[in-house]
C-alpha positions as CSV (number, residue, x, y, z in Angstrom):
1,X,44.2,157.8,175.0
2,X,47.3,158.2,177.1
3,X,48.6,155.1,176.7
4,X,49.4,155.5,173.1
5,X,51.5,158.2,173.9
6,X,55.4,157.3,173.7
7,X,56.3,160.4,174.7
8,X,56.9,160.2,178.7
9,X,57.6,156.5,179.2
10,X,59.7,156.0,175.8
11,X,62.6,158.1,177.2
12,X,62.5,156.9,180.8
13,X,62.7,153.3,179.2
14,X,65.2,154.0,176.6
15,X,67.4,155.7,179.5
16,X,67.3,153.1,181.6
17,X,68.3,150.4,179.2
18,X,70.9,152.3,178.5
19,X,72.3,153.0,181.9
20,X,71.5,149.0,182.5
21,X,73.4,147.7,180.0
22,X,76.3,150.3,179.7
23,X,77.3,150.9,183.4
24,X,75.5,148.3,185.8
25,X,76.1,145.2,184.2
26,X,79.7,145.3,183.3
27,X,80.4,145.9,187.3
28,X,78.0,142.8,187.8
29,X,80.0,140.9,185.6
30,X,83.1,141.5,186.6
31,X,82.3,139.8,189.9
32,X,84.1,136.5,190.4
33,X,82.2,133.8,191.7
34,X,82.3,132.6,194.8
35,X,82.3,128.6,193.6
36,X,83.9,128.2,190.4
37,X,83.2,124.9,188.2
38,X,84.4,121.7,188.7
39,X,87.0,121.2,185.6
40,X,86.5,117.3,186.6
41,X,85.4,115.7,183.4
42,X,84.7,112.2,185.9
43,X,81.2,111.1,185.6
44,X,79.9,108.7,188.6
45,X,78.4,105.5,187.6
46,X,75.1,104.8,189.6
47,X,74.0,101.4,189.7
48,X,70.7,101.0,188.1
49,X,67.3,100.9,190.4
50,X,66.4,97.4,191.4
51,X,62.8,97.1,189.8
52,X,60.7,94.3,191.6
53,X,58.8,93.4,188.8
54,X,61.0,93.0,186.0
């Protein structure tokens, strides 16, 4: 059964993660985004929804 096998896809995987999480995503996150957050701390008050039954 191939499948059980670690030996080709183990490495491959292992090297990848690696390379992933060592090289690629400290360059992602060192990105700075293009809409930073509202520091506001106002919340809006919406009126409440006019229910014809009650």
């Amino acid at each position: 059964m191939p499948q059980l096998n670690p030996n080709p896809w183990f490495p491959i995987m292992l090297t990848s993660w690696l390379v992933y999480s060592l090289v690629i995503q400290p360059k992602l996150l060192a990105f700075l985004t293009t809409n930073p957050p509202n520091k506001m701390n106002t919340p809006t008050k919406t009126p409440s929804w006019p229910w014809p039954w009650s």
